[in-house]
N, C-alpha and C positions, 0 to 999 in steps of 0.2 A: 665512491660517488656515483661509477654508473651504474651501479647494480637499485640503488634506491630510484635512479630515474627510468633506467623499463620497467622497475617494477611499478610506480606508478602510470604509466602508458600500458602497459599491459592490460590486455581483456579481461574482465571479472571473470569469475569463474560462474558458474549458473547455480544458484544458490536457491534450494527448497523454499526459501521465506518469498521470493520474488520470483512466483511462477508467471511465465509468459502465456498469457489469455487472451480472448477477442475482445474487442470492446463490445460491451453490452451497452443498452440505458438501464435507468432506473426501472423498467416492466419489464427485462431481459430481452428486449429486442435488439438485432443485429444492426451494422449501418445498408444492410440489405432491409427494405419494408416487407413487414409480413413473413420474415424469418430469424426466429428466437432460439435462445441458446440458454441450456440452462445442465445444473449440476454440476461436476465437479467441475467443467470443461468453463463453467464459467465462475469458477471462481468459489462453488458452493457444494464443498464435501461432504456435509453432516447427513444423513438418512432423513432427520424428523426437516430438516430444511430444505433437502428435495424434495419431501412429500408434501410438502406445504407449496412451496413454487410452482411443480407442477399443477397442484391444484386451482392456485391463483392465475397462472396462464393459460390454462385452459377453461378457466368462465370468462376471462377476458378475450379469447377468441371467440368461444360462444357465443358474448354478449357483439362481439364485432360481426360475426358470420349474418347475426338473426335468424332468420328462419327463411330468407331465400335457400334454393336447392342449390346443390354441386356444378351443374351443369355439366360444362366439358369437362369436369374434372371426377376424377375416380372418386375422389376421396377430399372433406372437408381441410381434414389436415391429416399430413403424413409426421409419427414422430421416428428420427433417426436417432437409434440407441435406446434399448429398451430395459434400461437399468433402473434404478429408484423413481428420479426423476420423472424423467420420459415414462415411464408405466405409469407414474399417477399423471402424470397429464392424460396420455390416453382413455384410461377410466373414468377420468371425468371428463372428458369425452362425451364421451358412449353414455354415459348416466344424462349429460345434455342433449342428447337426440342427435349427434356428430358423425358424421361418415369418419371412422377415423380407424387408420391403421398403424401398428406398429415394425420397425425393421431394424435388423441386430446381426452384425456378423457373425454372432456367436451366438449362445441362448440368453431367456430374457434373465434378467436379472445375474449376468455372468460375471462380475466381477464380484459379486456379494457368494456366487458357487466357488470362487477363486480361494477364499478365503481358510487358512488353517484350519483342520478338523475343530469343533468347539470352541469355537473364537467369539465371546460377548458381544455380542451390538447394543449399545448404549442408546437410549431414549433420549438424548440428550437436543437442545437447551431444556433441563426437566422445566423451565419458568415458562414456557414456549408452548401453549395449546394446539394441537394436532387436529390439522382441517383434513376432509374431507374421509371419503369409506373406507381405508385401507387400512387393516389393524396394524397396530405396533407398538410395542412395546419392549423393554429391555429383555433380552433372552439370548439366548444360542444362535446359530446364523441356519442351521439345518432346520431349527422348529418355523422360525420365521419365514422360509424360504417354503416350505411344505405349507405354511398357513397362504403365502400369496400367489404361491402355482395354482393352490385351488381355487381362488376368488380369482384370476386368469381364466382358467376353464369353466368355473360355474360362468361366469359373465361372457364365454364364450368370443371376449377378445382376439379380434384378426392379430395375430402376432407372427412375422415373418421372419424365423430363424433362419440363422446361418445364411444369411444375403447381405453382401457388401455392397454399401454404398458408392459409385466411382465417381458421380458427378451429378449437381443439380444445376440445373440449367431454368431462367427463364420460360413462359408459356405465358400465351394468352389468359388462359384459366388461372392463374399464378404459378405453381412451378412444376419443372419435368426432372424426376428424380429417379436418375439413371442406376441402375443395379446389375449386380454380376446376372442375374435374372431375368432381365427385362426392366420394363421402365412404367414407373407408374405417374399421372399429376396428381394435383394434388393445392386448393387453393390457398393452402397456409402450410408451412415445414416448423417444427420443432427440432433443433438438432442438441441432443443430450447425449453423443456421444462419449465424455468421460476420456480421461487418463490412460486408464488402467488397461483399457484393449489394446493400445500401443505401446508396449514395452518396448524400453532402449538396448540395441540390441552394441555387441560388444564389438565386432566389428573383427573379430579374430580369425584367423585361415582353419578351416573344418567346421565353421557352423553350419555353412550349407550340406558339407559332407553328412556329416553327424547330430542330422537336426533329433534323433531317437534319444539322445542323450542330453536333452538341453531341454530347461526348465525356468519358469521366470515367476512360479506360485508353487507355494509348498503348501498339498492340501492336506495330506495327513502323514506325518513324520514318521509314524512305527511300516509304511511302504519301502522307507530306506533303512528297515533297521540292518547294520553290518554292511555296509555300501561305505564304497569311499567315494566323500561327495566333497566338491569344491566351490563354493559360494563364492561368486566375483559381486563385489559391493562393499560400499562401505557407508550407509543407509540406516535405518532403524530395520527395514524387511528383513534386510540383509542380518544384522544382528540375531533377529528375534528366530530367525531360520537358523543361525548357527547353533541358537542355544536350545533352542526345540530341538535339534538333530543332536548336540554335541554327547548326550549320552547313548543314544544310541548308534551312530554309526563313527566313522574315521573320518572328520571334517576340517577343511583347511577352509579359511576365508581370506580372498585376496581381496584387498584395495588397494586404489593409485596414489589414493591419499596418504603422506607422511604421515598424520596422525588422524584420531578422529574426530570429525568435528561435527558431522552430522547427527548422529545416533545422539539420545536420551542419557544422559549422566549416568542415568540403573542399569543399561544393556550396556554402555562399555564397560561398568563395574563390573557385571557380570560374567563378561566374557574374558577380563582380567581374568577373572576367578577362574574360569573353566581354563586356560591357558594355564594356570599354575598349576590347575591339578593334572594336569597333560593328558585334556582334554578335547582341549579345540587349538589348533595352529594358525596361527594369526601371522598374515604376510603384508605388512605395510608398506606404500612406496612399491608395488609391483605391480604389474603389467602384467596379463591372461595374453600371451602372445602365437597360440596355436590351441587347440584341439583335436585328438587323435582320438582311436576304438578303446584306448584302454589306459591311454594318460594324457595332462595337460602340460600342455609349457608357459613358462612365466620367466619374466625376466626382470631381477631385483633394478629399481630406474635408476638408482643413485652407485648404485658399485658396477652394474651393467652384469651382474652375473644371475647367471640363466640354468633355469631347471628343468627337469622334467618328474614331475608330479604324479605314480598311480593312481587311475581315476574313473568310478562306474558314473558318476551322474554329477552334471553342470548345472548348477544356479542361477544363470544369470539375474542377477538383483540390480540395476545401476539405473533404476527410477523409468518413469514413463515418460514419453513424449505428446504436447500438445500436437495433435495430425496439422501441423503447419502446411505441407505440401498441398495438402486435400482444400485447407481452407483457402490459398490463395489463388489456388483453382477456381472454386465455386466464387471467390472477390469478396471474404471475410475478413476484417481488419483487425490486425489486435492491437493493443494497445502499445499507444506512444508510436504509432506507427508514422516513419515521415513519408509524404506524401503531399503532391498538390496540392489537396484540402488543408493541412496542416501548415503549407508555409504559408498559406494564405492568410490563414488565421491569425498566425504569428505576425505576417505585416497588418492586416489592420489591426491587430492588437497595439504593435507598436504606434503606429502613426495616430491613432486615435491617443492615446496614452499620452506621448509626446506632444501632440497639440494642446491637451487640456493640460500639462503640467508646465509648456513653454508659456499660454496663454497666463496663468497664474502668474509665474514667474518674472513677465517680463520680456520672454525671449518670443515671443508672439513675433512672427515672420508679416502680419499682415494687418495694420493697427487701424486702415480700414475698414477691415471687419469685427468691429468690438462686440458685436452684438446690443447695440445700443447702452450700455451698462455708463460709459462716460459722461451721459448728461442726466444718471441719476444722482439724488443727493446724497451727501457722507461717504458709510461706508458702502455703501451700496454701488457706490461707484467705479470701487475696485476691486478685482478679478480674485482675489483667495479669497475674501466672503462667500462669492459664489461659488466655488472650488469646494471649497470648506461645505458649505452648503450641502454639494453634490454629494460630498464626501462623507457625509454624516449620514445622509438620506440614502445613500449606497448601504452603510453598516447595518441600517435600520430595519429596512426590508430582507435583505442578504442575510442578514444577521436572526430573524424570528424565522426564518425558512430554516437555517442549520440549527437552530433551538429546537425548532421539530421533530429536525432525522434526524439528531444524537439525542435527544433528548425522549428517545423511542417514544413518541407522542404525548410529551409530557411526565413521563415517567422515572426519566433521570434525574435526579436534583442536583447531582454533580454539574452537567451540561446545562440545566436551566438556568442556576448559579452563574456558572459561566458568562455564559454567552450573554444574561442579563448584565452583567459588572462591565462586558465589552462595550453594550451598547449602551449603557446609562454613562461611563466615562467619556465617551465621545460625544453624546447629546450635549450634558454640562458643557463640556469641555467648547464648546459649537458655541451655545448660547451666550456663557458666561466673558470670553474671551472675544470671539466673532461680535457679537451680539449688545455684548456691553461695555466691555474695557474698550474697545475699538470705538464706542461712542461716545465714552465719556473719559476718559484719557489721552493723554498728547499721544501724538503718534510716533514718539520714537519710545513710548512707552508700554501700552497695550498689547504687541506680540509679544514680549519677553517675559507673558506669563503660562508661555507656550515652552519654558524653561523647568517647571514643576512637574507637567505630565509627558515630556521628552528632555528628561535629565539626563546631563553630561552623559559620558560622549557622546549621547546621539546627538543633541541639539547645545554645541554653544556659542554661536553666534547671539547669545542673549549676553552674555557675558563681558562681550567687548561696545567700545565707545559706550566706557562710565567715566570719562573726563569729565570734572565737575560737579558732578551727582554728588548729593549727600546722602547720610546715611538714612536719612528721613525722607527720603526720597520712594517715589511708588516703584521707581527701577530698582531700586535692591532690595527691599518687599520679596520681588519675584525673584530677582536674582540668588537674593540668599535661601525662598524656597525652593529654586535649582539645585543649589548644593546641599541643602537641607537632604534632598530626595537621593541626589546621589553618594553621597557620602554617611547618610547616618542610617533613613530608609530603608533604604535599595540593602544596604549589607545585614540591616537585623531582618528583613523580610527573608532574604536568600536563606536565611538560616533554617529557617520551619519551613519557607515554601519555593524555595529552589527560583528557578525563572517561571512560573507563575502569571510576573506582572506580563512578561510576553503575551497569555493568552488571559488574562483577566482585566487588563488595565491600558496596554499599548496602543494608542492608533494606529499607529504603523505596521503592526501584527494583528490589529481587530479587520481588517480588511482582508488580508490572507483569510483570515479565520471567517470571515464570513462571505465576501465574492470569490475569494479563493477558495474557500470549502468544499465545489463542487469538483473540483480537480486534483483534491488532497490526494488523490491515491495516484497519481502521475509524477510524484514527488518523487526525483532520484535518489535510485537505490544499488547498495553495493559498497565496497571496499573503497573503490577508488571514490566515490560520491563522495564519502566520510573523509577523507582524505584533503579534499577541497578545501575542506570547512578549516585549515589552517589559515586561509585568505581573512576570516576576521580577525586574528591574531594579527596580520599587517595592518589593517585595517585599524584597529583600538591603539596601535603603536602609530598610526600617522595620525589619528585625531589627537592624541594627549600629545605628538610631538607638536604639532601643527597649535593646539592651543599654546604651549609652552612658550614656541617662539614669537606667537602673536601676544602675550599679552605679558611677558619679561622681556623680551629684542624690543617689541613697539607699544609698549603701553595698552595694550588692546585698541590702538587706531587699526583698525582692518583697512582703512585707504594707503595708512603708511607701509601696513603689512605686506600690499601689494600681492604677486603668485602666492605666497603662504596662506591666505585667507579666499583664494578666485581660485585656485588652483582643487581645493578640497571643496566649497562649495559645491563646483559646478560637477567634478567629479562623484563622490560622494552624496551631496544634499541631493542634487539634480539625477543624473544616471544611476547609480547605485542604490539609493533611497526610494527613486520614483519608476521613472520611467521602465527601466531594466526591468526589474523585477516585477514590477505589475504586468506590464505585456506579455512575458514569460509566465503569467499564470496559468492560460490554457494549455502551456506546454510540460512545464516544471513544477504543477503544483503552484501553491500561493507564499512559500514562507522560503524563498529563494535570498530575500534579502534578510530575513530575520536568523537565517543559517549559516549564509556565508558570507555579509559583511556587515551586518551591525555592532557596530562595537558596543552597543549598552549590553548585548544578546552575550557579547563575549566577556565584557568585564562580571556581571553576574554568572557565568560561570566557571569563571576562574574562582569568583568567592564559594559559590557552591562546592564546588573540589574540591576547594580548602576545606571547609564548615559546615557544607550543608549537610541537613539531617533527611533530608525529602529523599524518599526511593520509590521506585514501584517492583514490590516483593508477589513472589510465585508459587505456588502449591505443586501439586505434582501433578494435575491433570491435562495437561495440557495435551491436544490431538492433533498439532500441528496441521489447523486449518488453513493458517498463512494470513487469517484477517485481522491479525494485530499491526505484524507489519507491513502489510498492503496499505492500510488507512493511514500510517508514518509519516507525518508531514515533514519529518526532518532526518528522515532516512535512517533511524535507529533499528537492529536489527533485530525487533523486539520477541519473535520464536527462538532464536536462539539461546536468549536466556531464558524464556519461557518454558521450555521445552525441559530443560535440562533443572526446573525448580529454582532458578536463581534470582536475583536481584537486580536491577541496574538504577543508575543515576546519573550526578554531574562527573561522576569520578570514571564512569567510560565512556559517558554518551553525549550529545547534545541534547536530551531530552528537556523540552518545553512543559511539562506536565500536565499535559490539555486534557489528557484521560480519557481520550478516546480511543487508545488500546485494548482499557477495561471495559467501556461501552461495548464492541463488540467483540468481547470475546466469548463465547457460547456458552463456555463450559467453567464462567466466573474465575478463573486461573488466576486472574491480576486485580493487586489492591492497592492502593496507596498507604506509606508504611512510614514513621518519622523511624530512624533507625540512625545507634549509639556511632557517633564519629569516632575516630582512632585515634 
């Protein structure tokens, strides 16, 4: 028993699919004004999509600059890190009439020199038209590199190698960007620093000794032919380096990890392979615990037994570091950062939140202030009309702005589809119920047909006080199309389309999905996140007990029922359904209630598990850019099986099937797939 509870209190482990980045906006600006971030560092690895960004951010500086001069400053804009990115911004630059210079600790375009002798670069998204001067196409990384040295030099680009950035500071002019060189201003900073020039270093006694023997890029493998080399990682680099070397030299690869989890399904197959033919030595569950002139030491973590290894040349592979240090120096935020700004946000979220749902409800603390609403006629007079109102008019607008950005300007039809079916159920749903049952039926009749489109268990308080009623009555109409939806509906739907109604048909989820939208990628992520999501599982067990004993103990009187019907309302209906979860959007993403405690969320995917046919299936291209499951509104770890050509569904995951994994995946990896149940 306590081994299950540290392990869920336990720190995630730092997992590839949920890299820690700054926050950017939508134009890649910082929460610094007039200091942008772009490429890998902000989230954006691919070649053809840093050339594009840089080119976009730099006529958007243009067009912000105009054609006033520099003044006190050196330079229009300074870009730090002169990799993909950052070089085409410069250039177009320069093509705009821009004082503009570039700076790079290393050389320009150094992490693309980093790269394995002969290593493809892929033109990719090929669907993706490629702006601005800079050629490129899929080829070799040496032809490419020699094609853009030279357009470097013919355009005669200021390019400052090998000068490290320490600190940007503030200026009058805008900013003063301090270097192991001197310090230059500069009225606008681009920083495209990248990953890849900060490698993680292993923290072992003799690195500093022994920095001649220690490596973190393997640029052309026949350097170590006959070398006995020891690869610390357990990565795809790390793989792809053992297998590159394993026929030519004596290669051991250590990782911490008991198994592998990282690497691509084809590299650990691979390197299976190379192990049986005793090939490559493979150390699982160890520790690099020294570095010496001519061997390393490791120490097995689970037996505790310790080696010492002969050894010409170290690896280190164990992934890059986002320069955290540097950023919160200069007062770069990354994301989900707590902070000032953030609880603030988080209280008015709430209190705003809380009033318009207390205000609905009933629980309004101040009945003087009704906002005149009590001396209009009907329904107009009461506070969920105009709730309802808000509420629809929220999905409306909210809602054709994320039809836009997934629906890549129209061009989705899966996302147009969508988000049209969100917003057309909720209008109906507004009109028909709000609008007309509300005025032409008795009033203990008209909301209980808010039982058809928040079927059992979300909603059944439509259910109870039918004392009387007959069967030709307008309340079991709706009542029975309550159960109609939850019981016959809802289970032949799940079968072809999994939880679906979650993001095509729910209100309750059409709100995530569209005022939450903007905050989708703040949705928590990780082992322990997933882990949570047991809470609807109580959750679906206290509404079915709670109706149970409300309507076999007391007839479905909820007065008689007393705490069993107040108790869940006000928990559940009230906190959990509303307020919580909404105000938590700016923090957690928008589908906090639809993940971890909606019981309609859970009962369809308990039936999915069982029966459903709905997957989303993988190819084998996958580049592990991490924007599948960044945009994961319900924390599914979807690189992981991406990565590795696999599948997922209701039978690992909570996935919603909102398909916008496949929206933006670049390299079309992911498809929706009905596939044979078991």
């Amino acid at each position: 028993m306590v081994q299950p509870v540290i392990a869920f209190f336990r720190k995630d482990r730092p997992s590839p699919s949920y890299p820690v980045l700054p926050a950017v906006s939508a134009t890649g600006e910082s929460n610094i004004p007039g200091l942008y971030l772009l490429g890998d560092v902000a989230g954006k690895p691919l070649i053809k999509v840093g050339l594009n960004d840089g080119y976009d951010v730099a006529n958007r500086l243009a067009d912000e600059l105009g054609d006033s001069p520099a003044g006190a400053a050196e330079f229009d804009v300074v870009v730090v890190g002169a990799g993909v990115a950052g070089m085409a911004t410069a250039l177009r630059l320069q093509e705009r009439k821009k004082a503009v210079c570039a700076i790079d600790s290393g050389r320009a375009f150094q992490t693309l020199r980093n790269f394995t002798k002969g290593k493809v670069l892929f033109a990719e998204p090929l669907d993706m038209p490629q702006r601005g001067s800079i050629p490129f196409e899929e080829g070799v990384t040496e032809d490419v590199l020699e094609a853009w040295d030279a357009l470097v030099a013919e355009r005669a680009l200021e390019v400052r190698e090998y000068t490290r950035v320490i600190d940007l500071k503030r200026d009058p002019a805008g900013f003063r960007i301090v270097t192991d060189r001197g310090e230059v201003i500069a009225r606008r900073v681009v920083v495209s620093i990248g990953k890849a020039g900060n490698p993680r270093k292993a923290g072992a006694p003799g690195e500093q000794e022994y920095p001649e023997k220690i490596a973190h890029y393997l640029k052309d493998p026949d350097d170590y032919r006959d070398k006995r080399v020891l690869i610390y990682g357990g990565g795809d680099v790390a793989a792809e380096a053992a297998l590159a070397l394993a026929d030519l030299a004596t290669v051991t690869l250590v990782t911490i990890d008991p198994e592998f989890i990282f690497p691509k399904k084809r590299n650990v197959d691979a390197m299976l392979a190379k192990q049986r033919d005793g090939k490559l030595d493979l150390r699982l569950n160890t520790r690099m615990t020294g570095i010496g002139p001519e061997h390393v030491a490791v120490e097995q973590q689970e037996t505790g037994q310790k080696e010492s290894i002969p050894n010409d040349q170290v690896f280190e592979m164990i992934g890059a570091e986002v320069p955290v240090p540097f950023f919160n120096k200069v007062g770069i935020h990354l994301e989900g950062r707590w902070g000032p700004k953030r609880w603030l946000v988080l209280a008015f979220s709430a209190i705003v939140v809380y009033g318009l749902y207390a205000w609905k409800k009933g629980f309004w603390p101040f009945p003087e202030y009704g906002f005149g609403i009590k001396d209009l006629p009907g329904i107009l007079r009461h506070p969920s009309f105009w709730y309802s109102g808000l509420y629809t008019a929220v999905m409306l607008v909210f809602g054709l702005m994320a039809m836009k950005r997934w629906s890549r300007n129209w061009t989705d039809k899966y996302q147009i589809y969508r988000f049209a079916s969100l917003i057309a159920f909720q209008v109906i749903s507004f009109v028909m119920i709000e609008c007309v049952f509300a005025v032409f039926l008795p009033g203990d009749t008209w909301w209980r047909a808010y039982a058809v489109n928040n079927p059992f268990p979300l909603l059944f308080d439509s259910f109870y006080n039918m004392t009387g009623v007959t069967v030709s009555d307008m309340r079991w109409i709706f009542v029975g199309g309550g159960i109609a939806m939850t019981f016959l509906v809802i289970p032949l739907v799940v079968r072809w389309h999994g939880k679906r109604f979650c993001t095509w048909v729910c209100g309750c989820g059409g709100l995530a999905e569209t005022l939450g939208d903007r905050w989708r990628h703040l949705a928590p992520k990780g082992e322990r996140s997933r882990r949570l999501e047991v809470m609807g599982t109580l959750v679906l067990f206290w509404a079915i007990a709670s109706a149970a004993v409300i309507l076999l103990v007391y007839g479905g009187n909820t007065a008689a029922a007393g705490e069993w019907h107040a108790a869940y309302a006000l928990i559940a209906d009230f906190w959990l359904v509303a307020v919580i979860p909404v105000a938590l959007y700016p923090i957690w993403g928008g589908k906090v209630w639809c993940r971890y405690w909606c019981p309609l969320a859970k009962y369809m995917q308990v039936l999915s598990r069982w029966y459903g046919k709905l997957a989303i299936t993988a190819n084998d291209k996958c580049i592990q850019c991490t924007e599948c499951s960044k945009y994961c509104q319900v924390g599914v770890d979807v690189m992981a099986f991406a990565k590795n050509g696999q599948h997922f569904s209701n039978q690992e995951t909570s996935c919603i099937h909102c398909g916008i994994c496949i929206t933006v995946c670049p390299m079309d990896v992911l498809k929706f797939e009905q596939l044979p149940t078991e």
